[in-house]
N, C-alpha and C positions, 0 to 999 in steps of 0.2 A: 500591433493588431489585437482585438477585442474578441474571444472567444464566445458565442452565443450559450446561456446557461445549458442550452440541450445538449451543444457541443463538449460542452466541459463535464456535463453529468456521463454521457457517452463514454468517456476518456477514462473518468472517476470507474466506469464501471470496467473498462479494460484492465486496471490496477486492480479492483478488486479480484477480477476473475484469471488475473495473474499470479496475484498473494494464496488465491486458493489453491491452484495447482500446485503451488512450490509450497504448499503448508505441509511441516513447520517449518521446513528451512527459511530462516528469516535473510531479506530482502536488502540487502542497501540502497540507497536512493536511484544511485548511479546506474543500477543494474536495473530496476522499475524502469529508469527512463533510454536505457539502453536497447529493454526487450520492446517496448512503445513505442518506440525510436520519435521521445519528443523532448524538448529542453530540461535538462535535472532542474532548474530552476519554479520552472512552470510546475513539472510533478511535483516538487516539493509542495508547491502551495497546495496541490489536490490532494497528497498525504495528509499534508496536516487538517485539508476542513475535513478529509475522511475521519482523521483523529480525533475532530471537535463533535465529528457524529458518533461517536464508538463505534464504528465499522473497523478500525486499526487499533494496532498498539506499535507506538514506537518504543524500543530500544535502545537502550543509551550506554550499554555495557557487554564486553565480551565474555566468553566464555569464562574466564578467571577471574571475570567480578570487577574487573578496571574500567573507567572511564573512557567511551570512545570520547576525543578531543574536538573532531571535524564531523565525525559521522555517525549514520544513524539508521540503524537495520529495523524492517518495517515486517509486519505480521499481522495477520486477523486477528480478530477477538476468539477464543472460545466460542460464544451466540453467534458471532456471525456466519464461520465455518461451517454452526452444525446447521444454520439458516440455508448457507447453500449445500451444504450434505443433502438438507432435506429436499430440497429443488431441484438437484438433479435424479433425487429415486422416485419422482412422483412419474 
């Protein structure tokens, strides 16, 4: 099934205004498509075009500086956060 881009932007923006609330705790994928309750698969793709926008930053290492292998914990940018800081005080 074919997502209409309004549909997908819609979605994009539930992730982001999910990433806000949990900022900084960073995100794993599983847990984005958990709270969205839609395919980790699908989320994945809308993380990463968020990533090709700089809306995101993905994370590729824990706490101790090691290589996650499978996984990939997901967070705003700085700019975007204070973008919607500033969005909600207006």
């Amino acid at each position: 099934m074919k997502l209409s881009k309004e549909k997908r932007d819609k979605i994009s923006e539930q992730v982001l205004s999910l990433l806000f609330h949990s900022f900084p705790k960073q995100l794993f994928t599983a847990e984005v498509a958990k709270e969205i309750a839609r395919d980790e698969e699908f989320i994945k793709t809308l993380l990463y075009d968020l990533k090709d926008k700089n809306l995101i930053v993905a994370i590729k290492k824990n706490e101790k500086g090691l290589n996650f292998i499978r996984r990939v914990r997901w967070q705003l940018t700085p700019e975007a956060f204070k973008v919607y800081q500033q969005k909600l005080n207006q």
